[in-house]
C-alpha positions in Angstrom: 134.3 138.7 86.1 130.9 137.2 85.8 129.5 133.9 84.7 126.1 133.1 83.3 124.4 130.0 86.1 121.0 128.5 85.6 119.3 129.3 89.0 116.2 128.7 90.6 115.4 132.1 89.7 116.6 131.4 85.9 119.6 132.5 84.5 121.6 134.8 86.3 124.9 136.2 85.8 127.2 135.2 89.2 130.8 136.8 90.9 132.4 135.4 92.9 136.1 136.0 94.2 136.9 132.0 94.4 136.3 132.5 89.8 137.3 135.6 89.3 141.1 134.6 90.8 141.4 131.8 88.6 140.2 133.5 85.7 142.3 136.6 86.3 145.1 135.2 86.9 148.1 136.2 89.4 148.7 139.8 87.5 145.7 141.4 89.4 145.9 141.8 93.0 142.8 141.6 94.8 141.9 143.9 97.5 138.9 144.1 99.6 137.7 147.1 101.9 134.7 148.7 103.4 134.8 152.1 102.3 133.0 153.0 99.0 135.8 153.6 97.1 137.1 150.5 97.6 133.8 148.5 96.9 132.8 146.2 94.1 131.5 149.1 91.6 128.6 147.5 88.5 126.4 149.0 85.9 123.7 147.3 85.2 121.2 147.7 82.0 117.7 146.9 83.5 116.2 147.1 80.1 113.8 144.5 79.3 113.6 143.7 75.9 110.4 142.7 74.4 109.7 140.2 71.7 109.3 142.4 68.5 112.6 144.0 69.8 111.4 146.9 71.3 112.8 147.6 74.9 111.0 149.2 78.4 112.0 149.6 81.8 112.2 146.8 84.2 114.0 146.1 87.2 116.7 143.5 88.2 117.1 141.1 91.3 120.2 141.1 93.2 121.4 138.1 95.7 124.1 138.3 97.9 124.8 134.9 99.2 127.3 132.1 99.9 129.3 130.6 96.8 129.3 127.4 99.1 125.4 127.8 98.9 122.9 127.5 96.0 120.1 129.9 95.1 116.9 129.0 97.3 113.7 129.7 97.1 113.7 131.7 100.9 116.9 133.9 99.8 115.3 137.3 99.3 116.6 139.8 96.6 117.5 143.3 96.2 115.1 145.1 93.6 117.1 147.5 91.3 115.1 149.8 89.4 116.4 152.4 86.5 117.9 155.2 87.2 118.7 154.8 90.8 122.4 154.5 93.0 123.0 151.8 95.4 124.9 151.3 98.2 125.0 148.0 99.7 126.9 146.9 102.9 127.3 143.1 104.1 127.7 142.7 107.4 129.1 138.8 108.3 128.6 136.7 111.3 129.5 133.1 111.8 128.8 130.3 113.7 131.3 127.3 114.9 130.3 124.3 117.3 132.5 122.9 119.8 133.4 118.6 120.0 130.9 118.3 122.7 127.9 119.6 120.2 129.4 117.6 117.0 129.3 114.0 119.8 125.3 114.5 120.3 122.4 113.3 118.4 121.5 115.1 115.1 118.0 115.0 117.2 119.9 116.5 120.1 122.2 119.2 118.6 119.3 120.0 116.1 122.2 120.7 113.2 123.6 118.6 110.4 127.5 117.6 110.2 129.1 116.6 106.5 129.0 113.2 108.0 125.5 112.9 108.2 123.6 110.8 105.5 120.3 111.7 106.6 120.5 115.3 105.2 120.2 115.8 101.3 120.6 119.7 101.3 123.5 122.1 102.4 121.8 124.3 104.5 118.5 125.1 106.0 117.1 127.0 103.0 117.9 124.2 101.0 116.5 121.7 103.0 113.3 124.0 102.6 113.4 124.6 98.9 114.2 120.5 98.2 110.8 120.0 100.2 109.2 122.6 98.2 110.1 121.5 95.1 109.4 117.9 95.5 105.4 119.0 95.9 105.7 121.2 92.7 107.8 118.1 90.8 105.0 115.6 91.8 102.3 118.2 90.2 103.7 119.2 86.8 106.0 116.0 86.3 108.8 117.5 84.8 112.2 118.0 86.1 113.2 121.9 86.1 116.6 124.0 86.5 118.6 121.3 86.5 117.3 119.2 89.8 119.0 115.8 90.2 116.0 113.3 90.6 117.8 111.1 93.4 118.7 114.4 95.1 115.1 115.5 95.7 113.8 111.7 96.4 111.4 111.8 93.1 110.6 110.0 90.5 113.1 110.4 86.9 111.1 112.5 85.1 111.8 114.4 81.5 113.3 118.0 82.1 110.8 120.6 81.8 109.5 122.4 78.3 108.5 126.3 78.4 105.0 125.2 79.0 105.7 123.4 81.9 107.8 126.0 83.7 104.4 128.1 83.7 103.4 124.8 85.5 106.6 125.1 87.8 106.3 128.8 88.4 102.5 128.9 89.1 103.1 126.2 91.9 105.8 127.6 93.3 103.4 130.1 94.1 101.0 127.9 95.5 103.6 125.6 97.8 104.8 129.4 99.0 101.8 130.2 100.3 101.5 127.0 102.4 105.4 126.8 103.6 104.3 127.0 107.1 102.4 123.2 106.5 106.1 122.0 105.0 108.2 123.0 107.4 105.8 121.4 110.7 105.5 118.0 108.7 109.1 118.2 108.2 112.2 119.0 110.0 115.3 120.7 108.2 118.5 121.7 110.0 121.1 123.9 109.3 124.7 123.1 109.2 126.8 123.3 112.6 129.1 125.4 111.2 128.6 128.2 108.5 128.5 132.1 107.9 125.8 134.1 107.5 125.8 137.1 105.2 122.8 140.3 106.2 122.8 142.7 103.7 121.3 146.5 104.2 120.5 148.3 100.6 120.8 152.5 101.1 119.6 154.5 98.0 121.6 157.2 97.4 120.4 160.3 94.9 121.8 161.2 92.5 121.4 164.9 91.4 123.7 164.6 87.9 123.4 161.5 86.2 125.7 160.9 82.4 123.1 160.5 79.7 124.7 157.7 78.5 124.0 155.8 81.9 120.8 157.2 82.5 118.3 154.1 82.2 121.5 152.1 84.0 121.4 151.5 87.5 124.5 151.5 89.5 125.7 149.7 92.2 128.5 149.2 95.3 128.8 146.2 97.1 131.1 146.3 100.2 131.5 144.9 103.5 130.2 147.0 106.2 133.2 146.3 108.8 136.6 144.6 108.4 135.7 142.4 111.3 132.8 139.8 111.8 130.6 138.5 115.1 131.7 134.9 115.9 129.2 132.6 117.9 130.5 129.4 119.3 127.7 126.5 119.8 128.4 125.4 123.4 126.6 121.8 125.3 124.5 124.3 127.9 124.6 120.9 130.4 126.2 117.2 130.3 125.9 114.7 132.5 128.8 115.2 134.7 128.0 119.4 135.1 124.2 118.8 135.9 125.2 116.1 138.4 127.9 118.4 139.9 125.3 121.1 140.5 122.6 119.0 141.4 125.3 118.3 144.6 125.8 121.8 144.9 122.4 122.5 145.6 121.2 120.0 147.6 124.4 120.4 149.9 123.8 124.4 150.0 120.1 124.4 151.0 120.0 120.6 153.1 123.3 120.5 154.0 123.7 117.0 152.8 126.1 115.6 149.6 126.6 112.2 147.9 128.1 110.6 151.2 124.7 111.7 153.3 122.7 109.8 150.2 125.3 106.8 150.8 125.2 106.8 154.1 121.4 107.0 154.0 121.2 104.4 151.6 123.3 102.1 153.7 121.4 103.2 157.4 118.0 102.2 155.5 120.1 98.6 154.5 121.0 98.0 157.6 117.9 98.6 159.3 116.1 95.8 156.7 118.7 93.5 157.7 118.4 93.5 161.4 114.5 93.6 161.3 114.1 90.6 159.0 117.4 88.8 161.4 115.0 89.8 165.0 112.0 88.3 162.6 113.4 85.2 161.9 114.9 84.4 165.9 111.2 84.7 166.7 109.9 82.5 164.4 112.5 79.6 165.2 112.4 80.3 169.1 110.4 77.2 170.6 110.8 76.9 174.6 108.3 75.4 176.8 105.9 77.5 178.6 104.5 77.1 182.5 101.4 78.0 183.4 100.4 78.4 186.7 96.2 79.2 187.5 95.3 80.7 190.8 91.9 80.1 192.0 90.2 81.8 194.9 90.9 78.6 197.3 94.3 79.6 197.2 94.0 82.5 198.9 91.6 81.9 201.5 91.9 78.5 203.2 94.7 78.5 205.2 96.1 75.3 207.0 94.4 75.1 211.1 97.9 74.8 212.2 98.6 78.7 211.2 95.5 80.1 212.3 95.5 83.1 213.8 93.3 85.5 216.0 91.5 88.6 213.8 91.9 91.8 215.2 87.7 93.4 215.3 89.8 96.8 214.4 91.9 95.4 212.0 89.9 93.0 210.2 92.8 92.7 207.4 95.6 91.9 209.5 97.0 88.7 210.4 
């Protein structure tokens, strides 16, 4: 059922249904539930065993994760201690993106298709640990669990010896401390489309207990419902919807559409065209001008034939 993988976090021993089948075979049938009973049931020996032999209590780390994924360094474990029950649901939710969202940008739809080149990680936590790791590969100089050297953009160096893994470990400790530095000098994505597993540990008590399992710590690992939350990644606005209300608006509160711009547009045209037209007929227009002067003789001397007796009460009239 399990298999032993070299992780991030060591070795680890791994199920996953997509192994399991082909190592079963087609005489098992495989059913999966959410009540107890019909959850994945494990023992496990937290025992630590010391190098003269002797054993003590420890504890074991438990991931639940994505067999699609690999072990990061933000996945965060389930501590099992000895002597303790329990009961862990998975509740699932997934996320799909829609043609609109997979024909922008990777700047604008701010997640990462198969097709892009750009990415060297399969999710967001990976993106984060390959950043991570590239600082603690540049400080100890050794390549650990396994890392590709042209997958984390470093240079081929020899694979790590047990005193360089204190090396590796003790910075991984340090670059954890400043991941909030790695992630605003870097951006990572996640993918368009994936699942997300949330997991919720209960402890149960246990009043009898088998001596024979009594250092063991047991464990159930079921879904939490049959069904799962579905998100679809929608464009909020394109060009042609923000246009559309745009019009909608202005023709609510003005009153106006795209014909009162047009025909504003062409009133303003027209009016240009007829101003410079009346400004050029002025400048060409070139007609002679009379110009008559009246002087004050004009109006006083009068020929003797048409003078005329003044009136002493009417001085003014003729």
């Amino acid at each position: 059922m399990f298999r032993h993988v070299f992780t991030i976090m060591g070795y680890c021993c791994q199920f996953d249904a997509k192994y399991f089948r082909e190592k079963a075979g087609t005489s098992i049938n495989l059913r999966t539930g959410t009540d107890v009973s019909e959850a994945m049931y494990i023992v496990v020996s937290s025992q630590k065993m010391l190098y003269n032999g002797s054993t003590e209590d420890s504890f074991v780390y438990l991931y639940v994760f994505d067999e699609q994924d690999n072990l990061t360094l933000l996945n965060r474990p389930i501590t099992l201690t000895p002597h303790t029950y329990f009961d862990i649901t998975v509740n699932v939710w997934a996320i799909d993106s829609s043609r609109d969202v997979r024909a922008l940008s990777l700047d604008s739809r701010k997640c990462f298709l198969s097709s892009d080149n750009k990415i060297n990680a399969n999710s967001y936590q990976g993106c984060i640990t390959v950043l991570m790791m590239k600082k603690v590969i540049e400080h100890c100089r050794c390549m650990p669990f396994n890392y590709d050297p042209e997958e984390l953009d470093v240079e081929d160096f020899r694979n790590c010896t047990w005193e360089k893994l204190k090396c590796i470990y003790r910075m991984i400790d340090q670059v954890q401390n400043d991941i909030r530095n790695i992630i605003s000098e870097h951006e990572c994505y996640q993918r368009c489309d994936y699942v997300q597993y949330d997991t919720e540990a209960e402890y149960i008590n246990l009043d009898r207990i088998g001596e024979s399992e009594e250092r063991n710590t047991r464990v159930t690992v079921h879904f939490a419902d049959n069904t799962c939350i579905k998100y679809k990644r929608e464009v909020l606005y394109t060009w042609d919807q923000m246009l559309a209300n745009l019009g909608g608006i202005f023709g609510l509160c003005l009153g106006g559409s795209i014909i009162s711009i047009i025909e504003l547009l062409s009133f303003i045209l027209e009016l240009l065209f007829t101003f410079c037209g009346l400004k050029r007929k002025v400048a060409n227009k070139n007609e002679t001008k009379m110009v008559f002067t009246l002087t004050k003789t004009n109006f006083t001397k009068t020929s003797p034939k048409f003078k005329t007796k003044r009136s002493g009460r009417y001085p003014f009239l003729n």
